[in-house]
ROVEX-667921 format. One record per residue (C-alpha): x, y, z; residue number from 1; chain. Coordinates in steps of 0.02 Angstrom, whole numbers, padded with zeros to 5 digits. Each point is the difference from the previous one (the first is absolute). Layout:
BEGIN
R       xx       yy       zz   pos   unit
R        X        Y        Z   NUM      A
...
end
This chain:
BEGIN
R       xx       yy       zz   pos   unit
R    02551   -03144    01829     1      A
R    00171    00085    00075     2      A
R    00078    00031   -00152     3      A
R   -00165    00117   -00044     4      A
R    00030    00074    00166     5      A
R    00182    00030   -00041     6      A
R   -00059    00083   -00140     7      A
R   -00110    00115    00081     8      A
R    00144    00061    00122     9      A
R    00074    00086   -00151    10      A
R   -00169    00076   -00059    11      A
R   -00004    00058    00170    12      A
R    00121    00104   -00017    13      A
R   -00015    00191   -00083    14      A
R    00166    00058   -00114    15      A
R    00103    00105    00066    16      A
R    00062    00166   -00032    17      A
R    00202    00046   -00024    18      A
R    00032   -00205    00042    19      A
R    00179    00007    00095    20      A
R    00162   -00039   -00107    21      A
R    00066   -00148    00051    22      A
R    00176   -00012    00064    23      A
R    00135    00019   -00132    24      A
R    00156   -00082    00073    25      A
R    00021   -00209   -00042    26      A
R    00099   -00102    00066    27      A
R    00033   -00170   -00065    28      A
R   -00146   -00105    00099    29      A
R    00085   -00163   -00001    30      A
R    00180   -00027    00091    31      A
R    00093   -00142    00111    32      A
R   -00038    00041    00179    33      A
R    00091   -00060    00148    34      A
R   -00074   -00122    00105    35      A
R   -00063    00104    00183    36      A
R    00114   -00101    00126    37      A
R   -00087    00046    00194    38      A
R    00060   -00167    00096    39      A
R   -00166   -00092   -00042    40      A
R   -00009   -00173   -00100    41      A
R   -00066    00006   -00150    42      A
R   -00156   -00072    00019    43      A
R   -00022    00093    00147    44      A
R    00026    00149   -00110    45      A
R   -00123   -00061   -00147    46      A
R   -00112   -00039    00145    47      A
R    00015    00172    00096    48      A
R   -00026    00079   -00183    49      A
R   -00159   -00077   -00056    50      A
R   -00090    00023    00170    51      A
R    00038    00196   -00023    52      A
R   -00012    00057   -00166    53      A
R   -00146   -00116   -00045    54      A
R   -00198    00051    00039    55      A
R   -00144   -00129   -00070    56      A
R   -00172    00030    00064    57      A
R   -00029   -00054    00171    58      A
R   -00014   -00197    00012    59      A
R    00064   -00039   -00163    60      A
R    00138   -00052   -00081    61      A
R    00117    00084   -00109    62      A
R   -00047    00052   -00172    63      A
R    00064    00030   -00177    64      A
R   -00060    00055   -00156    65      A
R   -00066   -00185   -00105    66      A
R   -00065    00097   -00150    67      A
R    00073    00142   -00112    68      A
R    00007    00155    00062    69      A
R   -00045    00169   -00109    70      A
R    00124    00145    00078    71      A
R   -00085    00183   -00033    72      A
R    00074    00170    00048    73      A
R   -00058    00158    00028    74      A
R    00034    00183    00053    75      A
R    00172   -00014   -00085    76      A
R    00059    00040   -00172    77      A
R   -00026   -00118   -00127    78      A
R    00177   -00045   -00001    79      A
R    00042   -00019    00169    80      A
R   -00180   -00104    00027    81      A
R    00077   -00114   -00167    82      A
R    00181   -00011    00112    83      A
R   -00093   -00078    00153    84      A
R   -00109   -00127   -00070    85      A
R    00140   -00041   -00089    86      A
R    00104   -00018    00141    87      A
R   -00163   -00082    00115    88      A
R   -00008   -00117   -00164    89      A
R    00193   -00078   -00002    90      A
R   -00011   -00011    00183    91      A
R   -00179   -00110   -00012    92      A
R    00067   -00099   -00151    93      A
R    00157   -00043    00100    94      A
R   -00103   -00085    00124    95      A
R   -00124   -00096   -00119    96      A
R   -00136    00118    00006    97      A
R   -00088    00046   -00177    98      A
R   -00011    00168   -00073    99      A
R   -00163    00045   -00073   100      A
R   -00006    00113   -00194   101      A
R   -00025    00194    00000   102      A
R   -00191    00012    00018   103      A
R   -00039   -00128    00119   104      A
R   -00113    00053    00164   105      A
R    00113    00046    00132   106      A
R    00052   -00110    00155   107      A
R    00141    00098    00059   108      A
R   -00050    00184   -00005   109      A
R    00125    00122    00053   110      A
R   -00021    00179    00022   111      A
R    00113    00131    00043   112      A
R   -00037    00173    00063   113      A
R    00064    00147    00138   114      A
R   -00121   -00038    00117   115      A
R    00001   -00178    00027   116      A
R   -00112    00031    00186   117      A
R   -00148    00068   -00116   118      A
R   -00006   -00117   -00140   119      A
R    00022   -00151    00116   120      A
R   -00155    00073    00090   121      A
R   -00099    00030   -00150   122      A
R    00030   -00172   -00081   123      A
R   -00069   -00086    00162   124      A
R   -00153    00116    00000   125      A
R   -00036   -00011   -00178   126      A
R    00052   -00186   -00034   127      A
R   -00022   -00080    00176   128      A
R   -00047   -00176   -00060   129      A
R    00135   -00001   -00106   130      A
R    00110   -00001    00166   131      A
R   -00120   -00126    00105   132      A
R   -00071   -00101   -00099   133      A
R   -00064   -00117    00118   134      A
R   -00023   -00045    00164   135      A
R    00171   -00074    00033   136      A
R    00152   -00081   -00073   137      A
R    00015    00130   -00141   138      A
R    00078    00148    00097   139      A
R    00098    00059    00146   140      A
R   -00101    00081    00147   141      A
R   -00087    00165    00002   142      A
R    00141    00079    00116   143      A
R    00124   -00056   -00142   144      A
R   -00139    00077   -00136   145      A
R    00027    00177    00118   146      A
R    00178   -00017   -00022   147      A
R   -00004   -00002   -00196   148      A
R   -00127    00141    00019   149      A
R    00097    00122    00123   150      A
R    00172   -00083   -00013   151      A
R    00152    00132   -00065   152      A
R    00101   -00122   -00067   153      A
R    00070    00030   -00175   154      A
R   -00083   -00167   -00058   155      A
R   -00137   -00073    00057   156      A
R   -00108   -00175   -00068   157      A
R   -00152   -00088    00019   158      A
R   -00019   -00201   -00046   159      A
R   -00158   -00080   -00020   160      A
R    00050   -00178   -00019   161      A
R   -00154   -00139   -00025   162      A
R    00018   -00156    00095   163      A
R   -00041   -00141   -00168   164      A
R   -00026   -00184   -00040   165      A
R    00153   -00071   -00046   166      A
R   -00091   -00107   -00116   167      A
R   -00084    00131   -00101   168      A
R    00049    00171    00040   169      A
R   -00174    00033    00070   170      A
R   -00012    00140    00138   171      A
R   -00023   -00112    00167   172      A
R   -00100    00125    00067   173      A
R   -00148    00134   -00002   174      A
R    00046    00172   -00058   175      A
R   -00124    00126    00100   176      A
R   -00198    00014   -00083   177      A
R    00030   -00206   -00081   178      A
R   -00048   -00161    00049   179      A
R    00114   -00108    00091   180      A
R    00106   -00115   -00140   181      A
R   -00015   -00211    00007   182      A
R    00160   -00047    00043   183      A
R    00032   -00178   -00012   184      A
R    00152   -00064    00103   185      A
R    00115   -00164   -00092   186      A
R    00165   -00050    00055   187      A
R    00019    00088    00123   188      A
R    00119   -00042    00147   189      A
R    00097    00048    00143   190      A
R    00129    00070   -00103   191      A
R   -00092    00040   -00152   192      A
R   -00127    00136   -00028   193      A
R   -00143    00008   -00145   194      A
R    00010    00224    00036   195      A
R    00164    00101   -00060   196      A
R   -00008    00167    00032   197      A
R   -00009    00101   -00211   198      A
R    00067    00205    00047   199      A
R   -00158    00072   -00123   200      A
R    00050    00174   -00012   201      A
R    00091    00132    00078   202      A
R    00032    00200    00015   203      A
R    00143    00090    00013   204      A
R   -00016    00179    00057   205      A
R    00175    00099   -00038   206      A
R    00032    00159    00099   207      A
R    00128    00076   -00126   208      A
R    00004    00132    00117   209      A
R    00097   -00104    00131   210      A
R    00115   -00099   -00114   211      A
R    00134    00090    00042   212      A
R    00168   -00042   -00124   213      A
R   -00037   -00163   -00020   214      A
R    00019   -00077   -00184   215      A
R   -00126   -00018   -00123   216      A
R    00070   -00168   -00015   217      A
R    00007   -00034    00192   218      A
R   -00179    00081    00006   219      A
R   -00069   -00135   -00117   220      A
R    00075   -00150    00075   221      A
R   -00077    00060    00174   222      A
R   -00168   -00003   -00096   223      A
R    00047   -00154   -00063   224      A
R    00040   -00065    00157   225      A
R   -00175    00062    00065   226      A
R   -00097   -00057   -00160   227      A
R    00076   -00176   -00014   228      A
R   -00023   -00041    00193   229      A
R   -00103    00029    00181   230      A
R    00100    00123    00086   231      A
R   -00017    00056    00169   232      A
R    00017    00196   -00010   233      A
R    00036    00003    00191   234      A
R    00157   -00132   -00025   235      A
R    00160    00049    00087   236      A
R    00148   -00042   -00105   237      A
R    00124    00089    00067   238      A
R    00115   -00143    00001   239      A
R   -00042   -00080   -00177   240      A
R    00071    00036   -00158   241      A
R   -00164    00055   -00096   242      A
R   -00074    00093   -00106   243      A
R   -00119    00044    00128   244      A
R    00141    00124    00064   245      A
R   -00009    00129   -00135   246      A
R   -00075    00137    00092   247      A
R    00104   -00021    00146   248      A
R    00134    00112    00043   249      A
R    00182   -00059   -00052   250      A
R   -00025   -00132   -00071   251      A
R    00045   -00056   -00185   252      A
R   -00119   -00071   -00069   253      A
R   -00005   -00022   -00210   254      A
R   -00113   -00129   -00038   255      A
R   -00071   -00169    00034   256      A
R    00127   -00071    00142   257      A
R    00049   -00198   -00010   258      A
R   -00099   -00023    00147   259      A
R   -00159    00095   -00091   260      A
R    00027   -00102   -00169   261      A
R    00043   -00194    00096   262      A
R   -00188    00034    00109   263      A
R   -00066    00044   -00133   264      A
R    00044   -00178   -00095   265      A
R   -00032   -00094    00168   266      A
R   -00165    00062   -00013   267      A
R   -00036   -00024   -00180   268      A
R    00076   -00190    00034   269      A
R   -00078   -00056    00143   270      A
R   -00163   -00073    00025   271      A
R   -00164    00070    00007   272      A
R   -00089   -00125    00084   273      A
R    00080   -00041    00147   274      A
R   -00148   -00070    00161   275      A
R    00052    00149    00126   276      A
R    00098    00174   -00010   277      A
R    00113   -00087    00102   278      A
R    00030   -00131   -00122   279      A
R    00012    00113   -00165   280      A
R    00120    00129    00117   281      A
R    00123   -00142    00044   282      A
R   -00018   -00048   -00189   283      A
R    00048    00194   -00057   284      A
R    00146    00021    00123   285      A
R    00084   -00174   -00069   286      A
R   -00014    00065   -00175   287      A
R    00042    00189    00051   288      A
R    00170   -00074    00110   289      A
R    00044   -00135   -00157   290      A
R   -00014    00133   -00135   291      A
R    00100    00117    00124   292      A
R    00134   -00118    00037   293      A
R    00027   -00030   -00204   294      A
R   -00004    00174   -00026   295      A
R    00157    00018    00137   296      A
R    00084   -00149   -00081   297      A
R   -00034    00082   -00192   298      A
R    00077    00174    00071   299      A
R   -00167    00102    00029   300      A
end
């Protein structure tokens, strides 16, 4: 069922004309970072982190890609489009996530253009179900749906994530126009939950437009960033050391930070069926502050 709709966002969309070059200047994506020292602990820090950056649906838990995903790009040339889902494709394998072939149906569609307001706009009007699937637990609200819509950032994304049976995979709930699913509780506990929360698809609008001279190489790993995790595109991270800060005025920013790559493992790592979003939150920021701490002792 979503990974038709997925499909359809890219039929959705019409080619087109003179696609924008995309920028030419790399920089190496990958480099030893210093550790952002502000006075907090660190697991105040990993803490502080998570809570910002992060965005899952309203009353769920965090979620995470549990299947492969199937990267495609469009609106750039054919080079460029091979250089991020390369890129989008080390940064996925890194964290345990499975690359699909060339050919598969799209999960991850990315599409890049010099008016990201007006595609935005006409992907919601012309593949709406796509971005709402159902009723709840799929998608962030409808003021967050105006933001991606109207929103002049030089990046913007959309995750529909499917709340599943950890048992079988099966969606937990009804997409809109289908009968409610059986779902058939065992094991579960106070700690323990039979639903994890499966990200299903996503879109990525980029306004090349607005990129100003940030790397192609930077550029992907922001869209890796975005495809590989629930961001919140209203986060304030003026004080981390993230990837998150490309756009922002004086700052250096080349790539994946340590921060970006050690949440990204802590969420790959932890569990997925943790009782509460308290419980699976407490459960992130151990793993986030453990891999951070071995990442200061290692030298990153």
């Amino acid at each position: 069922m979503f990974a038709a709709l997925a499909s359809a966002l890219v039929l959705a969309i019409a080619p087109q004309d003179g696609p924008p070059d995309a920028p030419t200047q790399e920089q190496p994506a990958g480099q030893l970072d210093d550790v952002l020292v502000d006075g907090r602990r660190l697991e105040d820090a990993a803490r502080a982190f998570i809570e910002e950056v992060g965005a899952p649906p309203p009353g769920t838990r965090p979620g995470r890609w549990n299947s492969e995903i199937c990267v495609s790009v469009t609106g750039m040339q054919p080079r460029f489009a091979q250089l991020m889902i390369d890129q989008i494709a080390r940064r996925a394998l890194d964290v345990g996530v499975d690359v699909e072939a060339p050919g598969c149906r799209p999960n991850v569609v990315i599409l890049a253009t010099d008016d990201g307001r007006a595609l935005a706009s006409s992907l919601v009007e012309d593949a709406g179900l796509g971005f709402q699937p159902a009723h709840s637990s799929t998608n962030l609200t409808r003021s967050a749906l105006r933001r991606f819509r109207t929103s002049r950032a030089p990046v913007r994304w959309w995750h529909v994530t499917i709340p599943v049976l950890v048992a079988t995979g099966e969606p937990a709930i009804a997409f809109k126009g289908q009968p409610a699913p059986t779902v058939t509780v065992r094991d579960a506990s106070r700690l323990r939950s039979n639903i994890r929360y499966d990200i299903g698809w996503v879109v990525i609008v980029i306004d090349m437009s607005r990129t100003g001279n940030a790397s192609f190489g930077a550029l992907s790993d922001y869209v890796a960033f975005a495809t590989l995790t629930q961001l919140d595109a209203t986060a304030d991270t003026s004080r981390d050391d993230t990837i998150l800060n490309l756009f922002e005025e004086n700052r250096q920013v080349t790539g994946l930070t340590a921060w970006d790559r050690d949440y990204l493992s802590a969420l790959y790592t932890s569990r997925t069926d943790r009782a509460t979003v308290g419980q699976q939150l407490n459960d992130l920021v151990r793993s986030l502050t453990d891999i951070r701490r071995s990442s200061v002792e290692a030298g990153d």
